[in-house]
C-alpha positions in Angstrom: 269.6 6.9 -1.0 270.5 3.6 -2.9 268.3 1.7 -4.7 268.3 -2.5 -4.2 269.2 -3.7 -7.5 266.2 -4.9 -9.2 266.4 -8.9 -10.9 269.1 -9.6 -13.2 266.9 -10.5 -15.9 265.2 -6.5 -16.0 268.3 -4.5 -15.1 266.5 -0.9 -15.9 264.0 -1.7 -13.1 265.2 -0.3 -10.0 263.7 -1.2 -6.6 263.2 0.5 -2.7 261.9 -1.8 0.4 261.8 -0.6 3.3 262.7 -4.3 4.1 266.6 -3.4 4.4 266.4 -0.7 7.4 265.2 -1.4 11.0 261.1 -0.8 11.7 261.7 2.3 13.7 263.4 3.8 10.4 261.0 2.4 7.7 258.9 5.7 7.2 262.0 8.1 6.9 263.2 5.6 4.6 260.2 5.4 2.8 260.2 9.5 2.6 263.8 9.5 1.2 262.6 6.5 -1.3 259.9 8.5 -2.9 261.6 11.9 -3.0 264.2 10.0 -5.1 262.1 7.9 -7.2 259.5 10.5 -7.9 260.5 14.5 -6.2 260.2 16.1 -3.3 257.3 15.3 -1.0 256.1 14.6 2.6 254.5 11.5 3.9 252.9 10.3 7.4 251.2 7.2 8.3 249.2 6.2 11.0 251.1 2.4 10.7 254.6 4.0 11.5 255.5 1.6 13.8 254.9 -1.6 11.9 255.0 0.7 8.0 256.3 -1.2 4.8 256.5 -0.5 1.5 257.9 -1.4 -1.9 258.4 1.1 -5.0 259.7 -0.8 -8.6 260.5 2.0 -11.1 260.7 1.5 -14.8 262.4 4.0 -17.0 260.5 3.6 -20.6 262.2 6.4 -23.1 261.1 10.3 -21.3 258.0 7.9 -19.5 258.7 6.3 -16.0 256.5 3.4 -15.0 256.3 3.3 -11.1 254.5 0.6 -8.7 254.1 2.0 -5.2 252.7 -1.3 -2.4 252.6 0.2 0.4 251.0 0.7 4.2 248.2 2.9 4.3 249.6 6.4 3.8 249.1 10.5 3.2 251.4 12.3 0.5 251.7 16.0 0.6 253.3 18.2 -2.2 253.8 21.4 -0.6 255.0 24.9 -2.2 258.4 24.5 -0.5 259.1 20.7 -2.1 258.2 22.7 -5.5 260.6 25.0 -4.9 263.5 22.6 -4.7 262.4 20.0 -7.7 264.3 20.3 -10.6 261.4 19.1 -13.1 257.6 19.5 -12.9 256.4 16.6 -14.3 252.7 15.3 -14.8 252.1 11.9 -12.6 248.8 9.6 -13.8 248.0 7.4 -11.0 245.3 4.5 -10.4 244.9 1.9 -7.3 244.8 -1.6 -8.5 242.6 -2.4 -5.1 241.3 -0.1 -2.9 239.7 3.4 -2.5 241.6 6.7 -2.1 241.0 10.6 -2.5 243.1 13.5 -4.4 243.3 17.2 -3.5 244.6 19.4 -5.5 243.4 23.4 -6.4 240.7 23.0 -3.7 239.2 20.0 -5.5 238.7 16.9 -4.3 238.6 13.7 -5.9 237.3 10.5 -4.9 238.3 7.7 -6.9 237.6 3.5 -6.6 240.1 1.2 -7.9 240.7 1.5 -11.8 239.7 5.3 -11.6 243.0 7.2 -12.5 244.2 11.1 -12.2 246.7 13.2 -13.7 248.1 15.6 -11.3 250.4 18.3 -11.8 253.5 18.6 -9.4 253.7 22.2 -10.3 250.9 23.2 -7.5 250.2 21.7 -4.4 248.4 18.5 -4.0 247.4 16.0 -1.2 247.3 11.7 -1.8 245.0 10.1 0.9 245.2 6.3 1.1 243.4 5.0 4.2 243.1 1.1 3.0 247.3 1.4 1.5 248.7 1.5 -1.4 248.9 -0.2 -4.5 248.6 1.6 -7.3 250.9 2.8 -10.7 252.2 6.1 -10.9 253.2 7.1 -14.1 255.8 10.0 -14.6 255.1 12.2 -17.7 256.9 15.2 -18.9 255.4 18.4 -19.0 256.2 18.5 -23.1 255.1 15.2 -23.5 251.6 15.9 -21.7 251.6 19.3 -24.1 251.9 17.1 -27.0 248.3 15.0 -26.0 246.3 17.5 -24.1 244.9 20.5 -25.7 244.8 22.0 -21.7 247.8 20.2 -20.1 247.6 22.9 -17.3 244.0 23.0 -16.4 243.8 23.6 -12.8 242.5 20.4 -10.5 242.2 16.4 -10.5 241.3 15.4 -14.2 239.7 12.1 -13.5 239.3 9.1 -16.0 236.6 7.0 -14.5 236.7 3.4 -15.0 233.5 3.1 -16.5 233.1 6.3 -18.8 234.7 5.9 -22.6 237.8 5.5 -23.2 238.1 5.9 -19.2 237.5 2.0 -19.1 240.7 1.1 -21.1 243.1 4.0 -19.8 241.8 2.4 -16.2 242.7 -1.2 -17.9 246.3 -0.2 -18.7 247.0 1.3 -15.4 245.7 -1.7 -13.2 248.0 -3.8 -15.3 250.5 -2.0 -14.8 250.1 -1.6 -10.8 250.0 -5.5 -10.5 253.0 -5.9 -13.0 254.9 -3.3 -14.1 257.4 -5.1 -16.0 254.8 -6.0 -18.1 255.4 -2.7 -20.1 258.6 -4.5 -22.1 256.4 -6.5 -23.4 255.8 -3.3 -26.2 258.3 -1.2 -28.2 258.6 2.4 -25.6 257.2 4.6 -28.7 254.4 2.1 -28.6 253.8 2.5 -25.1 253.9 5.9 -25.0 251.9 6.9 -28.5 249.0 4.0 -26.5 249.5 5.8 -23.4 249.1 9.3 -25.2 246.1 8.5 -27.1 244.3 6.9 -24.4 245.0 9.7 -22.1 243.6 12.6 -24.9 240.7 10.1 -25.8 239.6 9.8 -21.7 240.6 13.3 -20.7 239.3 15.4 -23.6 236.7 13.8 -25.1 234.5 16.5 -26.4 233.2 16.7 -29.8 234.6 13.9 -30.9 234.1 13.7 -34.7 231.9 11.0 -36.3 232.5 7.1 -36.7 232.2 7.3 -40.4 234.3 10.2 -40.7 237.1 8.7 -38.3 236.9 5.1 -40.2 237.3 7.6 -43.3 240.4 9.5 -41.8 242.0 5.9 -40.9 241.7 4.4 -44.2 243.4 7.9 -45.6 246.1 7.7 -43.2 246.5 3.9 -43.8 247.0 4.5 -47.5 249.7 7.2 -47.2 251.5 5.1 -44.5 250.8 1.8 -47.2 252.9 4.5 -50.0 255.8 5.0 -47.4 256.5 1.7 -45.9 260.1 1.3 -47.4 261.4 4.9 -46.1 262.8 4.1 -42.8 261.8 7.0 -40.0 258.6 7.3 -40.8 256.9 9.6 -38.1 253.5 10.2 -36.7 254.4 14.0 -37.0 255.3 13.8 -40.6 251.9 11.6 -41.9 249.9 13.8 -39.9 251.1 17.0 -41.4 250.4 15.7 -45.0 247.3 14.3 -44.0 246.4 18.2 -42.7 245.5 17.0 -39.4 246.9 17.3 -35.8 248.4 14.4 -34.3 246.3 14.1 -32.3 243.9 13.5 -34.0 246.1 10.8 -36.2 246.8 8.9 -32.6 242.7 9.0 -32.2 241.8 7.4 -35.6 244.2 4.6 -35.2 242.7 4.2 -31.7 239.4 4.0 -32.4 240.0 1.2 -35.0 241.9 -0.8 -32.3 245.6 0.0 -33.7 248.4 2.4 -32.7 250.4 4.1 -35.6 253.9 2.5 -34.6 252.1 -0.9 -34.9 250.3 -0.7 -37.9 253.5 0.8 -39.7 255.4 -2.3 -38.5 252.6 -5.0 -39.5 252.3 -3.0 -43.0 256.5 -3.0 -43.1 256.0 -7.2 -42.4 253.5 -7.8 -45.0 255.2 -6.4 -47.4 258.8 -8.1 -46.6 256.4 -11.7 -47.1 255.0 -10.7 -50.2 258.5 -9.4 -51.8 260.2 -12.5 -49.9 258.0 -15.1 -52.1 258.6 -13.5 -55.5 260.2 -15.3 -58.0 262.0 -12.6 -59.7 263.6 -11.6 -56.2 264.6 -14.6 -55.4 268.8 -13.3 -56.0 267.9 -10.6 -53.8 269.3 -10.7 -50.2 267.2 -10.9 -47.2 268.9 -7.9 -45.8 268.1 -6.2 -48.8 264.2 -7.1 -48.5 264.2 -5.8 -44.9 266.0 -2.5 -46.3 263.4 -2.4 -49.1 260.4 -2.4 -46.3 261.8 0.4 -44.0 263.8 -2.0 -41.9 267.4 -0.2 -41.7 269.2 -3.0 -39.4 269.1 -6.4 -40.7 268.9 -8.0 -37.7 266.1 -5.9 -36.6 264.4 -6.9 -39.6 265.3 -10.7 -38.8 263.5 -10.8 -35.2 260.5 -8.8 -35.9 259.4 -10.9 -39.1 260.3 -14.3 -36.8 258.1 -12.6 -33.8 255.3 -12.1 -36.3 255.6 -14.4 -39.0 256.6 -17.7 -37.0 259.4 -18.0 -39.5 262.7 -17.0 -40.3 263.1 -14.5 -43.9 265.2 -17.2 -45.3 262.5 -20.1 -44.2 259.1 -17.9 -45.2 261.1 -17.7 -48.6 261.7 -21.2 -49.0 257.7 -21.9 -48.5 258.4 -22.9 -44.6 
């Protein structure tokens, strides 16, 4: 089924409305929208006649980002629709607005808006929305949910309430992102996705979390190797955890519970450091490119926008004192 296209101004957004077939065919058109956008499932409605719907997807690096507004609905993954998907991924979903319930592994869970739930599309699982839909579904690969959760696979709803921990800002991100979903450009995708990852290991498996002092300690160790490694471009999450002997996991926390994600402290430390070198005297004879290449920046114009984002001011105009 085609998609509409989606605004010229986000061309990886794609868009289904059910808008462009007659009324009597807007359900089997929704079905055949949803199967393609997310994998095989069923779907009734007791709004048939008069259903209508809308589903925005957002392809962010191995994440999707996907805004379902729709008429009040049931969804049903079934053992045959597992049989014929390809992938198996991991969906976390939350309603922006209204009540709705999840099955899945004989468990039921009841969630109010700003609740979410990862489910796993490897087992058999039921979405009841009496009131509609307007919720975020995000699509996560199986390896990438491995990579966060200690127990990916355990069986049932794994809820994140709204107003438990880390719960409240996992629930933040998702109602933002069922109202706009485009709204996810607005950070780097390894951003996204190491914020996403960490909220999701923070909420979901929160048990014996270590002390503040001794995470405050770990983030100040972990700040101080990244400060040491700023001008070697590639510099991964993977890599500082190993040398710091901890998971990463466990990296992504720290920086979390300090209000900062690895990706964007590296780049602020990366920045900083291009301003100080910038204003030196003695490199004054020393290309802008070069500085940028100096802090970890390997593409000069890269370096150019970040430090004008950040800096409100060009290399060549924070050298000059502007």
């Amino acid at each position: 089924m085609p998609a509409v296209p989606a605004s010229a101004t986000a061309p990886p957004l794609r868009q289904w409305t059910t808008d462009v077939v007659a009324p009597a065919a807007r359900l089997d058109y929704w079905v055949g929208a949803i199967c393609e956008a997310f994998l095989e499932m069923e779907c009734s409605s007791r709004e048939a006649p008069t259903f209508d719907g809308v589903l925005h997807s957002l392809p962010v690096e191995t994440l999707s980002v996907n805004q379902v507004r729709a008429s009040t609905q049931d969804v049903y993954r079934t053992p045959s629709g597992i049989a014929r998907s390809r992938q198996l991924p991991f969906y976390l979903i939350g309603q922006a607005e209204s009540a709705w319930h999840v099955r899945q592994d004989g468990q039921v869970a009841y969630l109010r808006p700003g609740d979410v739930v990862l489910v796993d599309s490897a087992r058999p699982y039921e979405l009841h929305f009496p009131d509609g839909v307007n919720c975020v579904s995000l699509q996560l690969p199986r390896v990438w949910v491995g990579q966060w959760l200690a127990q990916a696979e355990a069986h049932g709803p794994r809820v994140a309430w709204r107003d438990q921990g880390w719960g409240q800002s996992l629930g933040a991100l998702a109602v933002q992102l069922a109202r706009d979903p485009a709204s996810a450009q607005a950070l780097s995708p390894s951003l996204l996705s190491n914020h996403l990852g960490a909220l999701l290991s923070a909420a979901l498996e929160p048990s014996q979390p270590p002390t503040p002092s001794a995470v405050r300690s770990l983030h100040v160790r972990l700040c101080a190797l990244l400060r040491a490694r700023i001008d070697q471009p590639g510099v991964s999450a993977e890599a500082l955890a190993k040398e710091a002997g901890v998971s990463v996991r466990t990296l992504h926390r720290a920086f979390a519970a300090q209000g900062h994600t690895f990706a964007g402290t590296l780049r602020q430390m990366r920045l900083e450091r291009a301003g100080e070198l910038l204003r030196r005297p003695q490199l004054a004879h020393v290309a802008v490119a070069e500085i940028g290449r100096r802090c970890g920046f390997a593409d000069a114009s890269h370096f150019a926008r970040a430090f004008q984002r950040a800096m409100g001011a060009s290399p060549a105009q924070w050298r000059r004192g502007g």
